[in-house]
LOFI-290344 format. One record per residue (C-alpha): residue in one letter; residue number from 0; x, y, z. Coordinates in Angstrom, 2 decimals. Layout:
% LOFI-290344
{a, NUM, {X, Y, Z}}
...
% end
This chain:
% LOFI-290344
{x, 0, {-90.96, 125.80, 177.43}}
{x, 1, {-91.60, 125.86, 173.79}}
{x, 2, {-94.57, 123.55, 172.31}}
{x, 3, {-95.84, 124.33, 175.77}}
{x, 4, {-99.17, 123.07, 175.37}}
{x, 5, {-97.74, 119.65, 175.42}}
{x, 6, {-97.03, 119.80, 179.42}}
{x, 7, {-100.52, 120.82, 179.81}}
{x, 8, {-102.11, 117.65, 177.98}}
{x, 9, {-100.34, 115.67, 180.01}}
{x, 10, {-99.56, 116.64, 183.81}}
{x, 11, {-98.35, 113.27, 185.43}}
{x, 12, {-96.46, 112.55, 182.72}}
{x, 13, {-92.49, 112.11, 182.93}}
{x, 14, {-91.79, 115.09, 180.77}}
{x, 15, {-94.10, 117.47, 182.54}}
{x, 16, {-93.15, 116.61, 186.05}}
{x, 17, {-89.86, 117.31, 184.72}}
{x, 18, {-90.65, 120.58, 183.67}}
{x, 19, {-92.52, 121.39, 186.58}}
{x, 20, {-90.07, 120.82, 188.75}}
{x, 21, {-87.39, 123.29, 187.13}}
{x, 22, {-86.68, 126.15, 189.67}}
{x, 23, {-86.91, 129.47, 187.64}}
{x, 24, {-87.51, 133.04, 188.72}}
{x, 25, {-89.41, 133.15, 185.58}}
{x, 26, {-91.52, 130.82, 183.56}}
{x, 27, {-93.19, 131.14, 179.93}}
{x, 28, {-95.08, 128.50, 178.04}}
{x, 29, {-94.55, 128.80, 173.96}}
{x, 30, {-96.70, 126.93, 171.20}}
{x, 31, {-97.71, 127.39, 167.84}}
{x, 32, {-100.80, 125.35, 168.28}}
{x, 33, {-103.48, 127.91, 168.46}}
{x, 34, {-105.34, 127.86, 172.00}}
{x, 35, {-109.17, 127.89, 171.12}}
{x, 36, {-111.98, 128.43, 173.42}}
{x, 37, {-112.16, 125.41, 175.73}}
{x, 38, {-115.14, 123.35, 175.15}}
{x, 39, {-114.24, 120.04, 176.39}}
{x, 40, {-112.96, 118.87, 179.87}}
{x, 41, {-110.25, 117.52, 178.06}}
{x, 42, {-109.45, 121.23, 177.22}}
{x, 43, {-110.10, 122.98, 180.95}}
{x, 44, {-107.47, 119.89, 182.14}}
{x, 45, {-105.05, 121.00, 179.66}}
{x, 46, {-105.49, 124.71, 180.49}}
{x, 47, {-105.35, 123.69, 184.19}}
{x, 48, {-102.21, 121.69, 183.54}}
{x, 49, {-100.71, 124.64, 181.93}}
{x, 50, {-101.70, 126.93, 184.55}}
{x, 51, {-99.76, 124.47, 187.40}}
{x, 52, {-96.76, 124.57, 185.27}}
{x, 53, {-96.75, 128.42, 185.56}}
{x, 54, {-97.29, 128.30, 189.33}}
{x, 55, {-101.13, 129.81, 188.90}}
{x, 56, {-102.75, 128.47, 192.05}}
{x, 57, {-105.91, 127.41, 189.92}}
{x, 58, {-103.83, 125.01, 188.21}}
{x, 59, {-102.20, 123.24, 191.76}}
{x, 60, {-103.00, 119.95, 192.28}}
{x, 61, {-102.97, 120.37, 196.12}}
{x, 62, {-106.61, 120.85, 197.12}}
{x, 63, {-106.97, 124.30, 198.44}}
{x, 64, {-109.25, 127.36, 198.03}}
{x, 65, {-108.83, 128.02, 194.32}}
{x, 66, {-108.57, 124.48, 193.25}}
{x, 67, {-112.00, 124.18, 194.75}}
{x, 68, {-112.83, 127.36, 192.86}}
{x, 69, {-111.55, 125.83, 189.77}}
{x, 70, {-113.59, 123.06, 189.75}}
{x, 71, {-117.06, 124.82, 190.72}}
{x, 72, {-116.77, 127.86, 188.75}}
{x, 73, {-114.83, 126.28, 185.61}}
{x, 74, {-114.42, 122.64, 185.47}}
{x, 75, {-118.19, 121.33, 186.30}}
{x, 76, {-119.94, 124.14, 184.69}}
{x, 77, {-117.98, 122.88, 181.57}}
{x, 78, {-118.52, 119.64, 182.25}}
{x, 79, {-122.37, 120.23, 182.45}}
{x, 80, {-122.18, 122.91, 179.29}}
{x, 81, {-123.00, 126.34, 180.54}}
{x, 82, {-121.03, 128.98, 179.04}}
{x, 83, {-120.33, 130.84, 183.05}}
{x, 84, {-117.51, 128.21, 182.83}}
{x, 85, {-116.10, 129.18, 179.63}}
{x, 86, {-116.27, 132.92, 180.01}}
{x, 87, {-114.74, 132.07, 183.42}}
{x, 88, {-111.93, 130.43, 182.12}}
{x, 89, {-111.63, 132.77, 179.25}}
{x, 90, {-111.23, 135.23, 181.77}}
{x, 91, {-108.51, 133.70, 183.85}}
{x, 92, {-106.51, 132.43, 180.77}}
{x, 93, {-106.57, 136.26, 179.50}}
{x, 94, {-104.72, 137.11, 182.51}}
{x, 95, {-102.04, 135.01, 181.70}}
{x, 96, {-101.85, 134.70, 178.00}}
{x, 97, {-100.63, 136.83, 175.15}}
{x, 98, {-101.52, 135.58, 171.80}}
{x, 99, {-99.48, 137.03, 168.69}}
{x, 100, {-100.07, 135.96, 164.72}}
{x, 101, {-97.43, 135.84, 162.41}}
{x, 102, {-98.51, 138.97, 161.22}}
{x, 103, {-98.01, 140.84, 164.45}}
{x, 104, {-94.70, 139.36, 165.40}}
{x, 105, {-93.24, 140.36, 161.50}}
{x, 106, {-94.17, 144.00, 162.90}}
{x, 107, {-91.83, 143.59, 165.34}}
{x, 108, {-89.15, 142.36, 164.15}}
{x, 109, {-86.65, 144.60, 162.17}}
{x, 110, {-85.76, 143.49, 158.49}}
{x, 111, {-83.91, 140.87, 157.67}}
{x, 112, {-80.23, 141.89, 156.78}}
{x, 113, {-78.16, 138.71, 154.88}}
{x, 114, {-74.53, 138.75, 155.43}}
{x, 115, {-72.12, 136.50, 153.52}}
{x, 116, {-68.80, 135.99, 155.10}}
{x, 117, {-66.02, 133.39, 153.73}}
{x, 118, {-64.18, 132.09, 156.67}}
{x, 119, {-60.78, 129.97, 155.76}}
{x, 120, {-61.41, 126.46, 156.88}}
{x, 121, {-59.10, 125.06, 159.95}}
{x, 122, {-56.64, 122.24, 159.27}}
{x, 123, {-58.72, 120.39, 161.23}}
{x, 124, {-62.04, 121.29, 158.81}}
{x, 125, {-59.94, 120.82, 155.74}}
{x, 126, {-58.99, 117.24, 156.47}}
{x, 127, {-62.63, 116.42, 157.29}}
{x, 128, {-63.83, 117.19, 154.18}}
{x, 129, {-60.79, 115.71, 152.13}}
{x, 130, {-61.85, 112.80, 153.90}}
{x, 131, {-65.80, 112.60, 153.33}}
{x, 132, {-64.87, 113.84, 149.54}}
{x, 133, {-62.90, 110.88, 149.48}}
{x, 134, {-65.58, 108.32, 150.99}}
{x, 135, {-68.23, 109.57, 148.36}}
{x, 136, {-65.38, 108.90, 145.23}}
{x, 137, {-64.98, 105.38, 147.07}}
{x, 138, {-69.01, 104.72, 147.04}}
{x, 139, {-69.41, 106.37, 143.62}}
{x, 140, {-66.56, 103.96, 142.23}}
{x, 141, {-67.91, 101.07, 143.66}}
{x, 142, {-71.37, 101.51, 142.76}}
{x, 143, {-70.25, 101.73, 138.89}}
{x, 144, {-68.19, 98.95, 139.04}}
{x, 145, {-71.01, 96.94, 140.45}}
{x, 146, {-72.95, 97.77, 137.59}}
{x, 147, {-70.35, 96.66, 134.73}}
{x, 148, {-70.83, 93.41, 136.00}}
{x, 149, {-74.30, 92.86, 135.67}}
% end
């Protein structure tokens, strides 16, 4: 899923039930949005919401041993500001998270090579164009003649 953290700010919406209910043998979250340390609950829900779309059983809704774990050892200490709960989530995110700049990934990636190729345009193409070529002489004409007359 690409702007990923989307489905995590938002579990029972539409979109990420949607998404959640894809079967795949594999699933990846993408974003651009950087993921900073959580600090609100507003961010452990997101990062939970994001864990239940990868299948994590922290981030199930069903209320079962790591749920409960969740909430105690991430969640409420959060909630009540003590920093167990951040390192804890910090923790469990690392698991599942790679982070890469721009800089990193332009490492990776071999150099860009342009190619210019001219292709012959299909009768099909040709007659497409002749025909928007023709609508913009119609608009251009018609917009000067509108202005003699003023």
């Amino acid at each position: 899923v690409d702007e990923g953290h989307s489905v995590g700010r938002s579990t029972r919406s539409d979109h990420a039930k949607f998404l959640c209910s894809l079967c795949a043998r594999s699933r990846w979250i993408l974003t651009g949005t950087p993921a900073a340390l959580a600090s609100t609950q507003q961010d452990i829900r997101t990062f939970r919401g994001l864990l239940g779309f990868l299948r994590h059983r922290a981030g199930s809704d069903e209320e079962n041993h790591m749920s409960k774990l969740w909430r105690e050892s991430v969640a409420q200490p959060v909630a009540q500001g003590c920093a167990g709960g951040l390192t804890r989530a910090t923790y469990l995110l690392s698991e599942v998270m790679m982070r890469h700049t721009t800089k990193d990934i332009a490492l990776l990636l071999p150099k860009l090579k342009r190619v210019c190729r001219l292709m012959d345009p299909s009768p099909v193409e040709i007659q497409c164009w002749n025909n928007l070529v023709a609508g913009a002489k119609m608009n251009i004409l018609t917009a000067s003649m509108g202005d003699e007359e003023k």
